[in-house]
SERO-793820 format. One record per residue (C-alpha): residue in one letter; x, y, z. Coordinates in steps of 0.05 Angstrom, whole numbers, plus 32768, in hexadecimal, padded with zeros to 4 digits. Layout:
AXYZ;...
! end
This chain:
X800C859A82FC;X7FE8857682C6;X8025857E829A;X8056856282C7;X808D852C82B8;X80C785188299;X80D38523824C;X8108850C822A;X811A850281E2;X812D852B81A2;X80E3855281A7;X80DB855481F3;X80DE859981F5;X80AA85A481B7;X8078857281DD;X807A85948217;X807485D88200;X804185BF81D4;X801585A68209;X802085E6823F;X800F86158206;X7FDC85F681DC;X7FC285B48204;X7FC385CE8252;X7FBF861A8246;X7F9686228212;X7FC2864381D9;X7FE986728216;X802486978203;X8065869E8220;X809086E48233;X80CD86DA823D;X80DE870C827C;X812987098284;X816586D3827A;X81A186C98291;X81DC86A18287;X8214867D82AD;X823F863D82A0;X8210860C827D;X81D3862C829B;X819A865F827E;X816C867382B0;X812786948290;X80F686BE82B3;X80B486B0828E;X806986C2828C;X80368688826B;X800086BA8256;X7FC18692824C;X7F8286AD821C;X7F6386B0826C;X7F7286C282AC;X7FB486DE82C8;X7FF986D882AE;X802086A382D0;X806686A782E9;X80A4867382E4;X80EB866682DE;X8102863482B0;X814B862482BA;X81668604827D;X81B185DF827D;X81D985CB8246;X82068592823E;X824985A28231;X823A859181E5;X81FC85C681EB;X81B885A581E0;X818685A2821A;X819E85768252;X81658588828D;X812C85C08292;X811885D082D4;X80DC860282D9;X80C2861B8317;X807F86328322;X806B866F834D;X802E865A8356;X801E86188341;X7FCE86188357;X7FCB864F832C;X7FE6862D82F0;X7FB085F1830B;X7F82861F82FF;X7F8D863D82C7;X7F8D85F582A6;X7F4885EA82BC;X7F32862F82A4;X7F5386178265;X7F2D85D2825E;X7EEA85F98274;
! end
């Protein structure tokens, strides 16, 4: 995936939602489906909805450290040639 990789940092998660949304997808949304919670965990069941082409399904599982900021996000793609795709739709 062409935003793959590790980000770390006080504005990780700003520079990666920054380049899915704007950057890779050009300007896509995303709905959240459904969350839910246990222990130091938040699960998310999300669309990206870019300006073309289908809606694309993940799961982003988010924990917390035990002082609650952002230790790890995991997402996992349904479909990852989709989102491949839809990236090069994107970029034209």
């Amino acid at each position: 995936l062409p935003f793959a990789g590790t980000y770390s940092g006080k504005g990780a998660l700003r520079e990666l939602y920054a380049k899915v949304l704007g950057t890779s997808l050009g300007q896509a949304m995303i709905e959240v489906k459904n969350r839910m919670a246990a222990g130091n965990n938040v699960v998310y069941l999300l669309q990206l909805v870019p300006p073309v082409g289908e809606p694309l399904e993940l799961v982003e599982v988010f924990h917390f450290a035990d002082d609650g900021r952002v230790a790890a996000i995991k997402p996992y793609y349904y479909n990852s040639a989709a989102v491949t795709a839809a990236v090069a739709r994107a970029k034209g």
